[in-house]
C-alpha positions in Angstrom: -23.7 12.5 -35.6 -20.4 13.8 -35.9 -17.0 11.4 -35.7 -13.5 11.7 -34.3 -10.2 10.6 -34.7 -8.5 8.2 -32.7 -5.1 10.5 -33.3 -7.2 13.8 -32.2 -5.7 15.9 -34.8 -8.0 15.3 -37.6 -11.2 17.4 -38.7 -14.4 16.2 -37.1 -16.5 15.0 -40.0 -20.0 14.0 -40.8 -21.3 10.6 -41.4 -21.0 11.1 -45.5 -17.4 12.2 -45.2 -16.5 9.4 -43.4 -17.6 7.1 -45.5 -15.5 8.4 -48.6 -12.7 9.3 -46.3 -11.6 5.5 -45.0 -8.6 6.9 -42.6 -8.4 10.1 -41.4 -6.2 12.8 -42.3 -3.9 11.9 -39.1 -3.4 8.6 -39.7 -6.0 7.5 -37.6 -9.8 5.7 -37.5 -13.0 7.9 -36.7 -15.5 6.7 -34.3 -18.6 8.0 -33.6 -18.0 11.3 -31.0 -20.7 10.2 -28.8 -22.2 6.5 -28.7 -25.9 6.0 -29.1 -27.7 3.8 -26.8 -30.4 1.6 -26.7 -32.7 0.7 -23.4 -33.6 -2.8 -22.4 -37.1 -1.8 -23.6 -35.6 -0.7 -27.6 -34.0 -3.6 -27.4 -37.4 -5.5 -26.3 -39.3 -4.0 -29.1 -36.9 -5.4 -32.1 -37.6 -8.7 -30.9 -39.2 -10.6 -34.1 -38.6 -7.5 -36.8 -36.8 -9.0 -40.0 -32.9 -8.4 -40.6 -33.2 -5.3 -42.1 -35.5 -3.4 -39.8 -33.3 -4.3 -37.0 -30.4 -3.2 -39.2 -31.7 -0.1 -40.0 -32.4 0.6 -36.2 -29.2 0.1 -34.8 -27.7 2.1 -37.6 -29.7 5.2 -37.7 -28.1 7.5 -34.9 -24.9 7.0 -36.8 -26.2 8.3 -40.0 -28.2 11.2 -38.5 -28.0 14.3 -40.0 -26.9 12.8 -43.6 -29.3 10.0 -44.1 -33.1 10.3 -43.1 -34.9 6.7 -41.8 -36.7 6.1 -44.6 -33.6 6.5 -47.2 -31.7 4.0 -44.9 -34.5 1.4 -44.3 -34.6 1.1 -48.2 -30.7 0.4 -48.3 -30.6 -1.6 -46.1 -34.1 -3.7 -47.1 -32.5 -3.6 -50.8 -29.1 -4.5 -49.7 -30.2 -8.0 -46.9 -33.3 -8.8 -49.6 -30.6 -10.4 -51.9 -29.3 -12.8 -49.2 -29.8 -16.5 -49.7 -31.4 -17.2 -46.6 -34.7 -15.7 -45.3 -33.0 -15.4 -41.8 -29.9 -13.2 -43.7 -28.0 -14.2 -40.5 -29.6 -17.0 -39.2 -28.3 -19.2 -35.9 -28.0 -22.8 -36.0 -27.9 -24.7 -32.3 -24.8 -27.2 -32.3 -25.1 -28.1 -28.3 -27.9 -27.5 -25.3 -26.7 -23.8 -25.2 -24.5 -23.1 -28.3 -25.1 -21.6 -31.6 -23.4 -20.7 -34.6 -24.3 -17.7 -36.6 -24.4 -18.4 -40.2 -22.5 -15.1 -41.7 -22.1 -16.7 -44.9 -25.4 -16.1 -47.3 -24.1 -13.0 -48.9 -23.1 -13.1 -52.8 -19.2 -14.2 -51.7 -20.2 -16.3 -48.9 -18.3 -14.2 -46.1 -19.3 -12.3 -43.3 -17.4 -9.1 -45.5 -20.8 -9.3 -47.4 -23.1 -7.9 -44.2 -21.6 -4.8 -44.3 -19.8 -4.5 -48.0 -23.0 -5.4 -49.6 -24.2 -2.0 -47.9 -21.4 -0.1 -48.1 -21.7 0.1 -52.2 -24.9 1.1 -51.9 -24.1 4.2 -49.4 -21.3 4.7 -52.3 -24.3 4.9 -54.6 -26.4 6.9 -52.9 -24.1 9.8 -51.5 -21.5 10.3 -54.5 -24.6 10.8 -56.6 -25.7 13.6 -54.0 -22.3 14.7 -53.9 -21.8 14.4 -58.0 -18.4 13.2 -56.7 -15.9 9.6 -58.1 -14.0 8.1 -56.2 -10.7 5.6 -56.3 -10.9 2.7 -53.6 -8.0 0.8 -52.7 -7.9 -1.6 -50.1 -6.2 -4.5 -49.0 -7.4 -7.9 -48.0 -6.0 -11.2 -46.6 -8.6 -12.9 -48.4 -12.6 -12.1 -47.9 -12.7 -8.3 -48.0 -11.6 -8.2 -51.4 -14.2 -10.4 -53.2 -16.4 -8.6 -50.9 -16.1 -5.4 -51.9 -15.5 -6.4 -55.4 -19.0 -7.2 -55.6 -20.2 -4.5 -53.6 -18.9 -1.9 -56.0 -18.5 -3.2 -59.7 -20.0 -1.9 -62.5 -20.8 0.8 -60.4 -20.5 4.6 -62.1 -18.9 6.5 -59.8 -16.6 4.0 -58.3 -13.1 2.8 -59.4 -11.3 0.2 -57.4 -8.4 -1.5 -56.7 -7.3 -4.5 -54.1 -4.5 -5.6 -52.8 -3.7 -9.8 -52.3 -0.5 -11.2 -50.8 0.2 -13.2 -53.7 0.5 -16.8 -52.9 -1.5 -16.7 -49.3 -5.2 -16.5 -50.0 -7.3 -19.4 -50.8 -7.7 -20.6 -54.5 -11.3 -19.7 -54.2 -10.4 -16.5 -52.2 -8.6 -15.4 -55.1 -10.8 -16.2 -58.3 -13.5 -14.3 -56.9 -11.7 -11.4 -56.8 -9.6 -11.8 -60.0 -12.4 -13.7 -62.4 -14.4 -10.4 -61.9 -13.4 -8.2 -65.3 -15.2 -5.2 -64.8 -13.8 -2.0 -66.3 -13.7 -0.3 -62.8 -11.8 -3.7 -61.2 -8.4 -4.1 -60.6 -6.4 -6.6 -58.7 -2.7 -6.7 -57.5 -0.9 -9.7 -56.5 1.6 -8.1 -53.6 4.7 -9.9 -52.9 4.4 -9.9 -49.6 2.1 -10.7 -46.7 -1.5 -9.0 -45.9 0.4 -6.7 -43.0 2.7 -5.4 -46.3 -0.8 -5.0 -48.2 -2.4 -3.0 -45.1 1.0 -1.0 -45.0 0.8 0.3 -48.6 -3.0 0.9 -48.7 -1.6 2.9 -45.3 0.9 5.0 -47.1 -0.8 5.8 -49.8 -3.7 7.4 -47.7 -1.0 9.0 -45.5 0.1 10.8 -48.6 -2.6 13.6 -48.5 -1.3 15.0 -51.8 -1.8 11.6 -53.9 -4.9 10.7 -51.8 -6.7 13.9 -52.7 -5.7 14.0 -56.2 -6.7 10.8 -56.8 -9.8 11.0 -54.4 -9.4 8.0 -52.8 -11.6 6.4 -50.5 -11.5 2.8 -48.5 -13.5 -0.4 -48.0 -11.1 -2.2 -45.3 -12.5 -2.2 -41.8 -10.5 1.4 -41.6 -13.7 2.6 -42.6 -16.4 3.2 -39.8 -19.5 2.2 -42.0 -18.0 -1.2 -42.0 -17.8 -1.8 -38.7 -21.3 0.3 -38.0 -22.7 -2.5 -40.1 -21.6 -5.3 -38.6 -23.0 -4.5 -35.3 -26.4 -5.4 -36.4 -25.7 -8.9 -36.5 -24.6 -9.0 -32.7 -28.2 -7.3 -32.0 -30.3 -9.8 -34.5 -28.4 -12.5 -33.2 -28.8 -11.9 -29.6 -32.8 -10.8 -30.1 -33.7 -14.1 -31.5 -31.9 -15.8 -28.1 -33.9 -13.4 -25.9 -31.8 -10.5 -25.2 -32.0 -8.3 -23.5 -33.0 -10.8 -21.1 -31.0 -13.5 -22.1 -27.0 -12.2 -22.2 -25.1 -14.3 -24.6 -21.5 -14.4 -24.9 -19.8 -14.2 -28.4 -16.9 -16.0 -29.9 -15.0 -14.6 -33.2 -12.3 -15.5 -35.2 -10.1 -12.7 -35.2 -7.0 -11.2 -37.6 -7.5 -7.2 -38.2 -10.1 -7.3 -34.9 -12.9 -5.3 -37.1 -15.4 -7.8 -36.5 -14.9 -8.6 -32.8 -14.9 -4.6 -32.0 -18.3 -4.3 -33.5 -19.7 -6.9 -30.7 -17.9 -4.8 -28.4 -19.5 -1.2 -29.7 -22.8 -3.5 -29.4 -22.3 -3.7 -25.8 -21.3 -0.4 -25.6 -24.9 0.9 -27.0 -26.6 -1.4 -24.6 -27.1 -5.0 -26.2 -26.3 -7.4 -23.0 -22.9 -9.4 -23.4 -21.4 -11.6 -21.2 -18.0 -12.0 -22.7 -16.6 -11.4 -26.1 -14.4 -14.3 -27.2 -11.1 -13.8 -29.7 -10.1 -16.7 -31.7 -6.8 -16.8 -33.2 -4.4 -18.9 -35.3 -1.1 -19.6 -35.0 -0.7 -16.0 -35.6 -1.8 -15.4 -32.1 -0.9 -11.7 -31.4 -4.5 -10.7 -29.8 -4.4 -13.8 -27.9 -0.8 -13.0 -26.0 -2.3 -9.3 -26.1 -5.1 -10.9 -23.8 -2.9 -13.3 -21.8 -0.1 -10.8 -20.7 -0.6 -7.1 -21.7 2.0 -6.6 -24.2 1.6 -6.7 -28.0 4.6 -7.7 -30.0 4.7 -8.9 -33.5 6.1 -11.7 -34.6 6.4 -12.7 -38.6 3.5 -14.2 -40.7 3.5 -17.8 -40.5 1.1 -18.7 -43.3 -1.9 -20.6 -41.8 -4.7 -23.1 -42.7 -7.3 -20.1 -42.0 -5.3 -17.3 -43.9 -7.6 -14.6 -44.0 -6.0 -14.1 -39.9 -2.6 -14.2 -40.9 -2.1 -11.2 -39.5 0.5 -9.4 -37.1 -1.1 -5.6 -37.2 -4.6 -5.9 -36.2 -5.0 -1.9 -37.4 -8.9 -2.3 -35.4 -7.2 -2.9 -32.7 -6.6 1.1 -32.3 -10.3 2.2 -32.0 -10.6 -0.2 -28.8 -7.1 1.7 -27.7 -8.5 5.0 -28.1 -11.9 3.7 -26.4 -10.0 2.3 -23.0 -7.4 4.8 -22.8 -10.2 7.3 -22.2 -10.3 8.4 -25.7 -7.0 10.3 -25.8 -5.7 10.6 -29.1 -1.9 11.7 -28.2 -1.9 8.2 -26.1 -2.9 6.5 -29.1 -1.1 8.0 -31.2 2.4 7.4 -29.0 1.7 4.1 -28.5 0.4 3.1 -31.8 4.5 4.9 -33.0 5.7 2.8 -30.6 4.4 -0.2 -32.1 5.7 0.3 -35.3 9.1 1.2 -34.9 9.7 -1.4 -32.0 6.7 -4.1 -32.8 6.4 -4.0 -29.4 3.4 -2.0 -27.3 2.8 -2.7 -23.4 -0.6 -1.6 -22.1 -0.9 -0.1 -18.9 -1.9 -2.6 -16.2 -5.0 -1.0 -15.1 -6.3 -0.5 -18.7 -5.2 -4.2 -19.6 -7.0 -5.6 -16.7 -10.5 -3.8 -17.5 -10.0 -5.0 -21.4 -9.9 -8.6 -19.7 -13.3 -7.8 -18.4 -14.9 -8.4 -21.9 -12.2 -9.4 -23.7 -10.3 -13.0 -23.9 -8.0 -15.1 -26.1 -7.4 -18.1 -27.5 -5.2 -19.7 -29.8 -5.2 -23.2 -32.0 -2.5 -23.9 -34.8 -3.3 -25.9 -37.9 -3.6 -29.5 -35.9 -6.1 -28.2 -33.6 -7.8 -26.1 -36.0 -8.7 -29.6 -37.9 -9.6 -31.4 -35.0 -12.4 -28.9 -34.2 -13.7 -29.2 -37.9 -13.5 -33.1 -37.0 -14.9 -33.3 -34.2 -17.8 -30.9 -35.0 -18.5 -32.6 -38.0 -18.4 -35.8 -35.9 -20.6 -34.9 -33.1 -23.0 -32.7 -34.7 -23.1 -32.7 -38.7 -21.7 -29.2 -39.0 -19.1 -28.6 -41.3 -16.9 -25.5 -41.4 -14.4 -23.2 -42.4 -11.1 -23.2 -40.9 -11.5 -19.9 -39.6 -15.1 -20.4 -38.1 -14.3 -23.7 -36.5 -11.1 -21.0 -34.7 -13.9 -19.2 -33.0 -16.1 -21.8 -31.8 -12.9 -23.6 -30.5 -12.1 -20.4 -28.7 -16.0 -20.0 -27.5 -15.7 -23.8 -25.8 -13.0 -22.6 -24.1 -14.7 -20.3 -21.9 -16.9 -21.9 -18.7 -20.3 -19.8 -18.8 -23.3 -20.2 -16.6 -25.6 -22.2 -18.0 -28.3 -19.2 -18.7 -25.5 -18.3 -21.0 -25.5 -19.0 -24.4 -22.9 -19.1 -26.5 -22.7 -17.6 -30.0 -19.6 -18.3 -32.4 -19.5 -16.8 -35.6 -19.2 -18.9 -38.8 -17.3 -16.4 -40.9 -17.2 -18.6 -44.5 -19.0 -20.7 -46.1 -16.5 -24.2 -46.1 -16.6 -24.3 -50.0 -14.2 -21.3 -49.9 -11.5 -23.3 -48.0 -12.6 -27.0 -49.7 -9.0 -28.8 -49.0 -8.7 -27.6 -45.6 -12.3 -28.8 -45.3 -11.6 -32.2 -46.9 -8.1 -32.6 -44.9 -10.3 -32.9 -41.8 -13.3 -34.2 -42.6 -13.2 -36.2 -45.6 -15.7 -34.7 -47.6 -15.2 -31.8 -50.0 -17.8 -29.0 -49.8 -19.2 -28.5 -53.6 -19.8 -24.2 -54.1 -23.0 -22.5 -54.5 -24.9 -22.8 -58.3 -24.0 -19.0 -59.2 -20.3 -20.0 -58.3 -20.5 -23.2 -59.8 -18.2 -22.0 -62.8 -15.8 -20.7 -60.8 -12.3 -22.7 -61.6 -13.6 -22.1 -65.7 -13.7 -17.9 -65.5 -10.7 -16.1 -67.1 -8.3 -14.3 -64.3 -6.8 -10.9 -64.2 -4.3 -9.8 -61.9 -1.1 -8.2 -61.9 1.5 -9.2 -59.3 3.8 -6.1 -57.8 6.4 -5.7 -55.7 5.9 -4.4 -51.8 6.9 -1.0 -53.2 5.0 2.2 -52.3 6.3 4.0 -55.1 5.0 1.3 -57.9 1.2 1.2 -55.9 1.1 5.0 -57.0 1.9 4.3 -60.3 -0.5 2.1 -60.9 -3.5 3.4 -58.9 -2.2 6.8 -60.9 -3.0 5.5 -64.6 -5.7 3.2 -63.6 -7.6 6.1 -61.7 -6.7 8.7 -64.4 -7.7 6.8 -67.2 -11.4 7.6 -66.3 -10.8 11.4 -66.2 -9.0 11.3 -69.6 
């Protein structure tokens, strides 16, 4: 398998490249250059297989030609074995014909752990191969860091460094990222919002100079073999419903659009899908994307469900390049446009087939608690702020009533415990091997939103393990 960038101007690369690459050389995301496809009868035959083998199936044809089966299916059974639940991803009915999949059993209790958890294994396996280090830096708006944090400390050949906007992730959020003191872990504090975080992560991979002198490589959903990942839970989940002859629709809470565009690339390779649902916050740019055709950005307005405070959804590109007939001088104009105006209109015809699978909706803090009320109310179930945004986005939607509906519960409560309490009273208690949390010595630094002062810092931090 080889993979393309969504700009068209940057070197077709193998599977292993694009793992350590992150963005490409043009500014843009890589996607696979053809997309594999599964029958109805594949599909059939995965029915009852554990996480993993169903993982390592739908991931295969994108690491052909740089993994073999047998290397993959032991990642991928080493990676889901340490899960908490036997399930890994396992679906909980809340109605006659709605479910919520439970992404939330990974070591930081986000959905970030389905694919992170993997990715610093694939680290692992090809820099050793490669006899290669690398630097990652990446940016989160509050799961991907503590994510990938865990996915890559300790690890030999892997520095890393993430980027917070300081003040505007969870108090949980953050002392999992900044409680964790390994040698090749560092965290920045940006003042700033996660957009400014994204943007400096941006720029310093858009310096090819810095980027190849410091090798540096990316965990953010800018890398493919995040989202390639998170497609298996779309297939596992839909499998245990019936598919492919039951066709579920899919709600998801959705800031950088990473996760939702992995449903979407299951669809593509054949998994049935009635509708694909985006939830959003009062930071509702997908969901007026969705409603008229044009994306502007508005400012940050901090949020009860930060980790979608976000204005530049930077996934949304790959679904760009994907409608617009995969022309990379489109996307790239467009994607200009958006940045120097924060304004981008998509053409009509384009807009309308998006809102064939695609559609929106949006509920501010006050709404956001009344779904967490109300669920916990009428059916026991109590969530995160940003999972109980997706299933109030799913409820929205009128299906048929062969039609289930699947909303993805994207944190486990006890990482948002006062929004939690604020609706429902009761104060989720964390898991025993986080118990300790709020005791564990932080380290952080906080920067300014400086380019310049980033470099400096990755600089030393990267160079101290070559002096």
């Amino acid at each position: 398998m080889k993979y393309i960038s969504t700009r068209g101007r940057a070197p077709i690369l193998d599977f292993d490249e694009v793992l350590l690459a992150g963005l490409a050389r043009d500014g843009g995301l890589y996607l696979p250059e053809h997309w594999p496809t599964f029958s109805a009868e594949a599909i059939r035959n995965m029915r009852g297989m554990p996480y993993h083998e169903i993982a390592t199936r739908v991931m295969a044809p994108f690491v052909e030609g740089c993994l073999d089966f047998a290397t993959l299916s032991r990642i991928s059974e080493q990676t889901y074995d340490a899960f908490t639940h036997p399930a890994v991803a396992p679906l909980r009915q809340i109605g006659h014909s709605q479910w919520v999949l439970e992404l939330f059993h990974g070591p930081t209790l986000a959905f970030k752990d389905y694919a992170l958890q993997l990715v610093g294994r694939l680290f692992d396996h090809v820099l050793s191969k490669k006899g290669q280090r690398i630097t990652i830096v990446g940016a989160t708006s509050g799961d991907t860091g503590s994510a990938a944090i865990e996915a890559c400390r300790d690890r030999e050949a892997v520095d890393i460094v993430i980027l917070h906007p300081k003040g505007r992730v969870s108090e949980v959020q953050r002392r999992q990222m900044t409680t964790v003191l390994s040698s090749n872990v560092r965290n920045l504090a940006v003042e700033g919002t996660f957009d400014d975080c994204q943007d400096l992560v941006k720029a310093l991979f858009n310096d090819l100079e810095f980027r190849d002198r410091h090798a540096l490589s990316a965990v953010n959903s800018i890398n493919w073999a995040r989202i390639m990942a998170q497609i298996a839970y779309y297939f596992s989940s839909a499998l245990a419903l019936g598919a492919p002859d039951i066709v579920p629709a899919f709600a998801v809470p959705t800031g950088n659009f990473g996760n939702v565009f992995a449903g979407w690339a299951a669809r593509r390779m054949g998994l049935p899908i009635e509708r694909l649902i985006v939830g959003s916050n009062r930071n509702d740019i997908l969901t007026r994307f969705f409603a008229i055709g044009t994306m502007t950005a508005d400012g940050v307005v901090p949020s009860l469900s930060p980790s979608m405070d976000i204005q530049v959804s930077s996934n949304f590109e790959r679904a760009m390049f994907e409608y617009l007939g995969r022309d990379g001088a489109a996307v790239e104009r467009m994607s200009t446009e958006f940045r120097a105006t924060g304004k981008m209109a998509m053409p009509q015809g384009i807009w309308e087939s998006m809102k064939g699978v695609f559609e929106g909706y949006r509920f501010d803090d006050g709404a956001t608690l009344d779904i967490m009320r109300t669920l916990r109310h009428q059916t026991g179930e109590i969530l995160d702020p940003h999972s109980a945004v997706g299933i109030g986005a799913g409820l929205k939607v009128s299906l048929a009533k062969d039609r289930p509906l699947v909303a993805l519960a994207t944190a486990h409560p006890a990482k948002f415990p006062d929004a939690v309490e604020q609706a429902t009273g009761q104060r989720p208690a964390l898991p025993d091997h986080l118990s300790d949390l709020f005791e564990r010595k932080e380290r952080f630094e906080v920067i300014a939103n400086d380019a310049e002062q980033l470099k400096t810092y990755v600089a030393a931090f990267a160079g101290r393990s070559k002096a």
